[in-house]
MILO-532877 format. One record per residue (C-alpha): residue number from 1; residue in three letters; x, y, z. Coordinates in Angstrom, 1 decimal. Each point is the difference from the previous one (the first is absolute). Layout:
BEGIN
resi resn u v w
NUM Ala X Y Z .
...
END
This chain:
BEGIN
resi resn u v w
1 Unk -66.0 -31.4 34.8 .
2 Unk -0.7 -3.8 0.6 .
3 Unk 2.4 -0.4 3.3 .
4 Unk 0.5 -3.9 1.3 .
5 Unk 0.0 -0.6 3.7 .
6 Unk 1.3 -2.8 2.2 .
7 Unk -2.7 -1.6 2.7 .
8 Unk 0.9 3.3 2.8 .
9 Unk -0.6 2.1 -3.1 .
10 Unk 3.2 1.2 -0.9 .
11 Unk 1.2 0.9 -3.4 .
12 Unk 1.9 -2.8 -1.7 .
13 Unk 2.8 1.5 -1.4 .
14 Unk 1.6 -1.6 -3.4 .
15 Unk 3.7 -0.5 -0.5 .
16 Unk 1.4 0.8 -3.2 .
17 Unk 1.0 -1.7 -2.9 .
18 Unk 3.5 -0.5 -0.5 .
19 Unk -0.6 1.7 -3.3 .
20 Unk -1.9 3.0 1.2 .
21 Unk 2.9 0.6 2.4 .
22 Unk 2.2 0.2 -2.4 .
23 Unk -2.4 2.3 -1.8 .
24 Unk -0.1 2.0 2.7 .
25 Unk 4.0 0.4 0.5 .
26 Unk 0.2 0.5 -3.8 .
27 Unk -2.3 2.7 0.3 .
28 Unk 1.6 1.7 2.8 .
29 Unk 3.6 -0.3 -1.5 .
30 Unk -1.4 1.8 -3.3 .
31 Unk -1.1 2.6 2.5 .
32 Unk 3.3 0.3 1.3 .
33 Unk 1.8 0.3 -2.9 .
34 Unk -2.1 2.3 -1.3 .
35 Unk 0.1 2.4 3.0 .
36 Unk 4.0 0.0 0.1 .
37 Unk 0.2 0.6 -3.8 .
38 Unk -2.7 3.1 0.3 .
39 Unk 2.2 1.1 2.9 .
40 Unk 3.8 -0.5 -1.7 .
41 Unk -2.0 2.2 -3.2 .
42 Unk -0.8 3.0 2.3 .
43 Unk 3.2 -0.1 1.9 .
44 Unk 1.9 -0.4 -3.7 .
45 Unk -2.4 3.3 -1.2 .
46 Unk 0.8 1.6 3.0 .
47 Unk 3.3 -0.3 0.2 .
48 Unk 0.8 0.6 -3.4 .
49 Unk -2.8 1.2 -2.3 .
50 Unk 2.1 1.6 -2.1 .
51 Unk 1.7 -2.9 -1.3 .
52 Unk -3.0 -2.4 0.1 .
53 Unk -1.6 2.6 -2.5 .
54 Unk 3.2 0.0 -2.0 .
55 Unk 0.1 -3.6 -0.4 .
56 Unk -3.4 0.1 -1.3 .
57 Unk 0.8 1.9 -2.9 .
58 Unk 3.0 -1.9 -1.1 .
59 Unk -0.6 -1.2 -3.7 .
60 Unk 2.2 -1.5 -2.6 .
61 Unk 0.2 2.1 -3.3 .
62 Unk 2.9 -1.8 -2.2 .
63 Unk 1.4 -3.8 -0.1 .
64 Unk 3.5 1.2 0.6 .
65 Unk -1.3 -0.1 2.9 .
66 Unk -1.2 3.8 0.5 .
67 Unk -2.2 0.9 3.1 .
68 Unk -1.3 3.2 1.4 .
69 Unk -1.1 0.8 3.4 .
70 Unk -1.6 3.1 1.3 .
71 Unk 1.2 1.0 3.8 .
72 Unk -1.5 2.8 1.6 .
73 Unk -0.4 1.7 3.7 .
74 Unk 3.2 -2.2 1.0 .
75 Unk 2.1 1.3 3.2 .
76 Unk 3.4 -1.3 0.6 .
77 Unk 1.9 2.4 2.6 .
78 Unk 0.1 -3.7 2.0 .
79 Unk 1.6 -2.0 -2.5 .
80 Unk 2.7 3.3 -0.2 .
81 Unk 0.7 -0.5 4.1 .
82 Unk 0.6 -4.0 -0.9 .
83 Unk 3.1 1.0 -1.5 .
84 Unk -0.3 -2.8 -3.1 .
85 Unk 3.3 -0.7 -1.7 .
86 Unk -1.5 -2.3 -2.8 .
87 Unk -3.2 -0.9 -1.6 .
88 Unk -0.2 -2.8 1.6 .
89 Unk -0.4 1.7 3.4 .
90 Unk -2.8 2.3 -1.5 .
91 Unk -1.6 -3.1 -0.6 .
92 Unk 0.2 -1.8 3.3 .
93 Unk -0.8 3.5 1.3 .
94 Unk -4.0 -0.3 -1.5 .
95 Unk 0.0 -3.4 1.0 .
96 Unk 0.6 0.8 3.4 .
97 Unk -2.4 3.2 -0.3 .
98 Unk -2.7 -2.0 -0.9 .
99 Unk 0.5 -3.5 1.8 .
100 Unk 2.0 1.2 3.1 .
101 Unk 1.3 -3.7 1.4 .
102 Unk -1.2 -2.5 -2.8 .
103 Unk 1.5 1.7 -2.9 .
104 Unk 2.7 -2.3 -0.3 .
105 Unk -2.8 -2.9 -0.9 .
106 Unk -0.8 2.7 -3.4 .
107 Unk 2.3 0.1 -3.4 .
108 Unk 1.5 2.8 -0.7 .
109 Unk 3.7 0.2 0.9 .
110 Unk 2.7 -0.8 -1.9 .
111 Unk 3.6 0.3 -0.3 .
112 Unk 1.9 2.1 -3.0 .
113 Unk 3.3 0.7 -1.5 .
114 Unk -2.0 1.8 -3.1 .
115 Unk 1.5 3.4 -1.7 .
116 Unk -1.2 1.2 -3.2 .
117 Unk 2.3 0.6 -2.4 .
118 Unk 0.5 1.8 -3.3 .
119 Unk -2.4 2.8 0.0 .
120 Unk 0.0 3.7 -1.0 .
121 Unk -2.2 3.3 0.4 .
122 Unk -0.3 3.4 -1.4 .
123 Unk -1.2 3.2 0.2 .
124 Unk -0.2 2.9 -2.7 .
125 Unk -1.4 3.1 -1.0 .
126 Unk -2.9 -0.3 -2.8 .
127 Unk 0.1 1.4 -3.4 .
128 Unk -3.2 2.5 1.4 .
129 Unk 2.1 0.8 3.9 .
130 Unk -2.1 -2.5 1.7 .
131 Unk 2.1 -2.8 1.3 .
132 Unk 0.3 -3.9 -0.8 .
133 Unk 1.5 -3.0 2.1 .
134 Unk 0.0 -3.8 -0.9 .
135 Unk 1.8 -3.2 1.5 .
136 Unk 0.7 -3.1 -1.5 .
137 Unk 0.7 -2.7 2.7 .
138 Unk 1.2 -3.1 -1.1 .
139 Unk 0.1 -3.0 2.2 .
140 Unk -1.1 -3.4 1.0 .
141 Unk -3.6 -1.3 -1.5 .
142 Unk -2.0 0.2 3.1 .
143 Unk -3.9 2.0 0.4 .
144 Unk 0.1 3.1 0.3 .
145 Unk -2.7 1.9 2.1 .
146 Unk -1.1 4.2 -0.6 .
147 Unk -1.4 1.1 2.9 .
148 Unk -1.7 3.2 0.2 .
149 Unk 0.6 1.7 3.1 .
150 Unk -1.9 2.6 2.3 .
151 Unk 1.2 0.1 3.5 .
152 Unk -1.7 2.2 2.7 .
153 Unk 2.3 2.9 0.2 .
154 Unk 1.6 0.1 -3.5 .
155 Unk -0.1 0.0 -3.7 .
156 Unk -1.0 -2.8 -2.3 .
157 Unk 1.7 -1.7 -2.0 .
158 Unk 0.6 -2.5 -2.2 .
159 Unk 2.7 -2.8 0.8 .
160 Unk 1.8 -2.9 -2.1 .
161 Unk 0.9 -3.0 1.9 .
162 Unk 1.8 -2.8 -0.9 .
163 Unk -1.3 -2.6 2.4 .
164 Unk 3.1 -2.2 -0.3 .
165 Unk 1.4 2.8 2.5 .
166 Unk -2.7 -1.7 2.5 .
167 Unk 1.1 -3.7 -1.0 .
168 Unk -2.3 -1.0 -2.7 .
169 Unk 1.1 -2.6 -2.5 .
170 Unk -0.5 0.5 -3.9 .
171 Unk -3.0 -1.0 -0.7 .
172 Unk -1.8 0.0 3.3 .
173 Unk -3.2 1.7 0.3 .
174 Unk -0.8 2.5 2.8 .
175 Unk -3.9 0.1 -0.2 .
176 Unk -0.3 -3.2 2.2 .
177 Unk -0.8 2.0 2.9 .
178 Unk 0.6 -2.1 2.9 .
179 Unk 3.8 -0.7 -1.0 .
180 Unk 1.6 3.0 -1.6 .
181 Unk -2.0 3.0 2.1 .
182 Unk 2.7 0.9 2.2 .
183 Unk 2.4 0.0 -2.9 .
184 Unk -2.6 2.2 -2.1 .
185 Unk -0.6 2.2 3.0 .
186 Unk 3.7 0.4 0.9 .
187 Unk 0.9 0.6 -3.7 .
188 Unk -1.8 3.9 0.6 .
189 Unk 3.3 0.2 2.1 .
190 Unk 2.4 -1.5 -2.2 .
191 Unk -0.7 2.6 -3.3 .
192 Unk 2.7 0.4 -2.4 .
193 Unk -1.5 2.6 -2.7 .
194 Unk -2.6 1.8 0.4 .
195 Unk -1.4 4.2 -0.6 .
196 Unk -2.6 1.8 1.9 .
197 Unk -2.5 2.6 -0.6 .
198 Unk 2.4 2.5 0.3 .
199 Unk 2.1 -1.5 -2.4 .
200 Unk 2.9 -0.7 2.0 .
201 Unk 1.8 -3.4 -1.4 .
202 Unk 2.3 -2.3 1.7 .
203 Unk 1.9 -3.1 -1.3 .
204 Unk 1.6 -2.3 2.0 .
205 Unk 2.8 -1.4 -2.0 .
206 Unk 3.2 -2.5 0.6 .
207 Unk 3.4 1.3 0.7 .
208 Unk 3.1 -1.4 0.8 .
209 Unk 0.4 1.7 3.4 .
210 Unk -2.2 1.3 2.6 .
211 Unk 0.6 0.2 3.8 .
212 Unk -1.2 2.0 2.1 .
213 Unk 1.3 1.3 4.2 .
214 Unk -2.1 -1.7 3.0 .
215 Unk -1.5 3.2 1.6 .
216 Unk -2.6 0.7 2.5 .
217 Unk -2.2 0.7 -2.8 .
218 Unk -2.8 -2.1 -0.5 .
219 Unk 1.0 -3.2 -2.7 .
220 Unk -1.7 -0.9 -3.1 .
221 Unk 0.2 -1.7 -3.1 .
222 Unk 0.7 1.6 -3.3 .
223 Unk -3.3 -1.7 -1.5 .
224 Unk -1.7 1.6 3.2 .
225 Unk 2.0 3.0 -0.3 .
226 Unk -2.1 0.6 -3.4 .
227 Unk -3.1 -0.7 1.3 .
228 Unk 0.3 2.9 2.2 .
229 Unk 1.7 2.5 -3.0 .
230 Unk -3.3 -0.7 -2.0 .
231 Unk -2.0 0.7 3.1 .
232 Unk 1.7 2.8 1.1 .
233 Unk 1.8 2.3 -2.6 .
234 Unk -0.5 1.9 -3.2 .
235 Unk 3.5 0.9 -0.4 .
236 Unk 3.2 -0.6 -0.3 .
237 Unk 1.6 2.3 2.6 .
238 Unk -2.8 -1.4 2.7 .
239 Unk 0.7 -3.4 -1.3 .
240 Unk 3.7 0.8 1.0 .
241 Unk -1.5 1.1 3.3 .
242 Unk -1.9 -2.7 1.1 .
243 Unk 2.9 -3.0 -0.7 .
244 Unk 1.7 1.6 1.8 .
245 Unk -2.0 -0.3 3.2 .
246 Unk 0.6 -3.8 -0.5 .
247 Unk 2.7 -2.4 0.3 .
248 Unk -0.3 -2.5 -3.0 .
249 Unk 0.7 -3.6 0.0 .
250 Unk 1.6 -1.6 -2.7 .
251 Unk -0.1 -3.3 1.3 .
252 Unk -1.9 -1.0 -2.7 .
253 Unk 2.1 1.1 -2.6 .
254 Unk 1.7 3.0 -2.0 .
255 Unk -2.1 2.7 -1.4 .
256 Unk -0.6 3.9 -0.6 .
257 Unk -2.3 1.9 -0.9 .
258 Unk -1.2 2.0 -2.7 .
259 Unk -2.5 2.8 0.2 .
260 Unk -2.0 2.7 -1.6 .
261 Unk -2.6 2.5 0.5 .
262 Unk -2.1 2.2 -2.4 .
263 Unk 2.7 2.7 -0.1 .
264 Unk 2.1 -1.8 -1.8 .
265 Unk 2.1 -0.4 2.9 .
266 Unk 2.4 -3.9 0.1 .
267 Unk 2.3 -1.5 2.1 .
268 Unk 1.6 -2.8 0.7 .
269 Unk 0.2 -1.2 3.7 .
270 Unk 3.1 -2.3 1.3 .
271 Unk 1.2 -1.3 3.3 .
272 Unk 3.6 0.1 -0.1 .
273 Unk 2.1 -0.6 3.0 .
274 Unk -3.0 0.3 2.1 .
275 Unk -0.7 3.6 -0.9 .
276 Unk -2.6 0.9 -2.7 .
277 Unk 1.3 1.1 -3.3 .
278 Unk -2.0 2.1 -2.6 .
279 Unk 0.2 0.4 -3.5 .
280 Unk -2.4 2.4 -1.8 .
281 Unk -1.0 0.8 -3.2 .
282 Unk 3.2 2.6 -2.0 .
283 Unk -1.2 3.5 -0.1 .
284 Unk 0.7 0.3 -3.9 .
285 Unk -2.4 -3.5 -0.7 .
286 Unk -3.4 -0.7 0.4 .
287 Unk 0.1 -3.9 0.8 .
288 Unk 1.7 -2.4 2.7 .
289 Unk 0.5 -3.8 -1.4 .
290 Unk 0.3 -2.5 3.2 .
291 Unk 1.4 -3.5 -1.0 .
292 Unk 2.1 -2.9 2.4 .
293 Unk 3.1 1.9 -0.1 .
294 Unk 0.6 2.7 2.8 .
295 Unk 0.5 3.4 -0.3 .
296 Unk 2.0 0.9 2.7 .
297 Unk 3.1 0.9 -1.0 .
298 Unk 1.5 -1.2 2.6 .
299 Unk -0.8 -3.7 -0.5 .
300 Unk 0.4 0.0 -3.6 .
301 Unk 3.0 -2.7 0.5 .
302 Unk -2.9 -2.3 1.5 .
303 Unk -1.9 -0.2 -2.8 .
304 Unk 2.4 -1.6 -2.6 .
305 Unk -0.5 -3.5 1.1 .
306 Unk -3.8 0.7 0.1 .
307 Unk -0.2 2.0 -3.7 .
308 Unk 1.6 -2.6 -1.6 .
309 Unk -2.6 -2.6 1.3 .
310 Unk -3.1 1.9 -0.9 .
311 Unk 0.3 1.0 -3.9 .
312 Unk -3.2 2.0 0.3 .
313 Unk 1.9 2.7 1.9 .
314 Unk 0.8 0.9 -4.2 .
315 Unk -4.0 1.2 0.1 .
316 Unk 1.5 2.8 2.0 .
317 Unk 2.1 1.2 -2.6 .
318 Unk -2.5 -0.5 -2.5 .
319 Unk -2.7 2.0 1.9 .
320 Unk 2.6 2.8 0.9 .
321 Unk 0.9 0.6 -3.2 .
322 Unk -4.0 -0.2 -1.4 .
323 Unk -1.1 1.9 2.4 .
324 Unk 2.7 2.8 -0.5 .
325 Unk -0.1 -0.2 -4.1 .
326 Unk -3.8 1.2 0.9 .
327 Unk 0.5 3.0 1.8 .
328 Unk 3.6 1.1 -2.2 .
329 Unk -3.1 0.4 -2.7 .
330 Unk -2.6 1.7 2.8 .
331 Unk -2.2 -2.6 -0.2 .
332 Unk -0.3 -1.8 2.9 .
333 Unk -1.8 -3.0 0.1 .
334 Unk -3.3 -1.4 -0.2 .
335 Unk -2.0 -3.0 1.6 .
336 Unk -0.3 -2.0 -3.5 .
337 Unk 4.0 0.5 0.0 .
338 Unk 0.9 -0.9 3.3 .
339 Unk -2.3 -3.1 -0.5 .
340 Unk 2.2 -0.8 -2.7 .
341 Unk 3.2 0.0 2.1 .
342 Unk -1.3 -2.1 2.1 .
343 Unk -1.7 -2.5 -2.2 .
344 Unk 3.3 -0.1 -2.0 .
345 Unk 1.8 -0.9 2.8 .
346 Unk -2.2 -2.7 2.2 .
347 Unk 1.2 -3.2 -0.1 .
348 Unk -1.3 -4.0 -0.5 .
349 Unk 1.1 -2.5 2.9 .
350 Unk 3.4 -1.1 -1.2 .
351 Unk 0.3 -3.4 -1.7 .
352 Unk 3.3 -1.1 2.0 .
353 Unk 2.1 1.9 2.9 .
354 Unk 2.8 1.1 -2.3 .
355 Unk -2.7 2.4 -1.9 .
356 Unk 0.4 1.6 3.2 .
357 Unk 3.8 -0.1 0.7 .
358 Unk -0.3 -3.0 3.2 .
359 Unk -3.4 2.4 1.3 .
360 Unk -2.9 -2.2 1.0 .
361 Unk -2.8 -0.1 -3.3 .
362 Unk -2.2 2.6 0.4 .
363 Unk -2.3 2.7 -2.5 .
364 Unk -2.2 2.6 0.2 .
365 Unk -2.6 -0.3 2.2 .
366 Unk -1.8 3.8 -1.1 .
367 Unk 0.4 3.3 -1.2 .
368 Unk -1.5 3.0 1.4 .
369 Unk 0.1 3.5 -1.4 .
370 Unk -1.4 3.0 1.9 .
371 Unk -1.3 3.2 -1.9 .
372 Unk -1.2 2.9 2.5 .
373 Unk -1.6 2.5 -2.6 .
374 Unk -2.4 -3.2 -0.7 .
375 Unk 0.2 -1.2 3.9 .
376 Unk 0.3 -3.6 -1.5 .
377 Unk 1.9 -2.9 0.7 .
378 Unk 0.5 -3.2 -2.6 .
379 Unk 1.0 -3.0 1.5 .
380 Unk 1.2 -2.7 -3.2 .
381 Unk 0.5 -3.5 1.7 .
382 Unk 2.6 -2.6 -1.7 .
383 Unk 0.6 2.9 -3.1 .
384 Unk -3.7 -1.4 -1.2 .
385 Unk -1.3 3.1 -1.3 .
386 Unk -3.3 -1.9 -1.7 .
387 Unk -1.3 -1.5 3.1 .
388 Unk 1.8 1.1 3.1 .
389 Unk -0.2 3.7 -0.3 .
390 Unk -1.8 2.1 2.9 .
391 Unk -0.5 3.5 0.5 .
392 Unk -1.0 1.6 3.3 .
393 Unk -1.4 3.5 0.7 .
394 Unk 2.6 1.6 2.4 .
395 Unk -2.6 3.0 0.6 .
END
């Protein structure tokens, strides 16, 4: 190398450029930027691989619009000691999991007043002994994400979410990564139908009146409250068991819920007065309908005002007396029959808000029917049976 050298033979060193200085810093800050992002990736994959691979496999399957989301090898005993009273506080809790003191710079809080209204569940005895549930839920138009679940210690399952519950708008997509993934993630959490494996089914359905006592018990959501039934239970009894190891916060409005499990066993499970209130399947029938109205008797007074704003509550009457036609002539029912009923009574959005008696405008956002001799699930989005009809292996 060809080295210049001043008269006492030292090297001559040459400044540079203004442009290769800039060069240089350009360079460098590239580097930079590159070595924080590589970090903030391997601190993200450490510190919650589970949900990085889940939000890889999220994939739109319907315009409505339809998602689905696979989530496996997830662990939330932490979330449980947080104590959430809302969605919303699942979702600022894996912001701060993940960010620590900068999660207030990232999307994903919101504020809601949102309760579904106008929805109704079933569960029956099959025509060949097996057993057959199905839910219409009728609501606002906003996406609605299936996520199928596998935590660590538990069973899989297979959940329905409506992600308005999380505070998306109609029409807003959730596979922009960056600005709904705490939402999407959170939404695991905030499951209001769903089955597992060992065909245990719960519904989480609108009610006029929920409350439950402050205890020492540790305090949950209902959403989160069947997140851990799916994980946890494959009956009813145990179901009964493990709710009431929690106390459950109904801060984000009124619901109960409706179970099943393979044995054909139902209830309906109320918070009235603070104390839990049960209702189970009659000994002499072989199916439970669950609609808005209560069935406690003790609150049957309360639910005057609220039957006579919902006229769906008549689909309970309908399905009572369909479902108990069947069996007066030892049939039962089957899955192509219980399809029907709830095919014939999904809804369009209403055109005006007297179509719904002063409600907000809202239709059927899907149907799902479970048949556990088959170990299938069907999952019809909008009522569109030609186009928006999915079937999932629950084996």
């Amino acid at each position: 190398m060809n080295v210049q050298l001043n008269d006492s033979g030292v090297p001559i060193l040459r400044q540079k450029t203004f442009v290769q200085k800039v060069k240089t810093f350009l360079l460098w800050t590239i580097l930079v930027i590159m070595t924080l992002a590589a970090a903030l990736l391997v601190y993200l994959c450490l510190a919650g691989a589970s949900e990085m691979a889940a939000l890889t496999t999220l994939k739109k399957v319907s315009d409505h619009p339809y998602y689905t989301m696979e989530y496996e090898n997830f662990d939330y005993s932490d979330l449980l000691t947080e104590e959430c009273d809302s969605n919303d506080a699942v979702i600022k809790f894996y912001k701060s999991k993940f960010f620590k003191g900068i999660s207030g710079v990232f999307p994903g809080g919101y504020e809601n007043d949102y309760v579904t209204n106008g929805s109704y569940a079933f569960s029956s005895r099959t025509s060949t002994y097996s057993q057959v549930r199905g839910r219409v839920y009728n609501s606002y138009d906003k996406p609605i994400l299936m996520v199928i679940a596998k935590p660590e210690n538990g069973y899989k399952s297979w959940n329905l979410i409506d992600m308005g519950d999380v505070g998306l708008l109609s029409g807003q997509s959730i596979d922009q990564w960056y600005n709904n993934a705490f939402q999407t993630i959170a939404a695991t959490y905030c499951v209001s139908e769903g089955i597992n494996t060992e065909f245990f089914g719960v519904s989480l359905i609108s009610c006029p009146v929920a409350e439950c006592d402050e205890t020492s018990k540790v305090n949950i959501t209902p959403f989160l409250a069947c997140r851990l039934l799916l994980d946890r239970v494959a009956t009813v009894d145990s179901a009964i068991d493990l709710l009431n190891d929690y106390d459950i916060d109904f801060s984000c409005g009124s619901y109960h819920f409706f179970i099943s499990d393979k044995n054909g066993e139902c209830a309906i499970i109320e918070y009235i007065d603070g104390k839990m209130s049960v209702t189970n399947r009659k000994d002499d029938m072989f199916h439970l309908v669950c609609t808005n109205k209560m069935e406690d008797k003790t609150v049957r007074s309360a639910e005057k005002d609220y039957s006579n704003r919902y006229k769906e509550l008549s689909v309970y009457t309908d399905y009572e007396r369909t479902l108990s036609s069947q069996y007066t002539h030892g049939f039962g029912v089957d899955r192509t029959y219980a399809f029907l009923m709830l095919n014939d009574s999904a809804q369009d959005e209403a055109a005006t808000e007297e179509d719904h008696f002063g409600t907000n405008m809202y239709g059927t956002q899907y149907a799902v029917i479970y048949q556990m001799d088959k170990m299938q699930m069907r999952v019809v989005i909008e009522n569109d049976r030609e186009t928006q009809m999915f079937d999932y292996d629950l084996s």
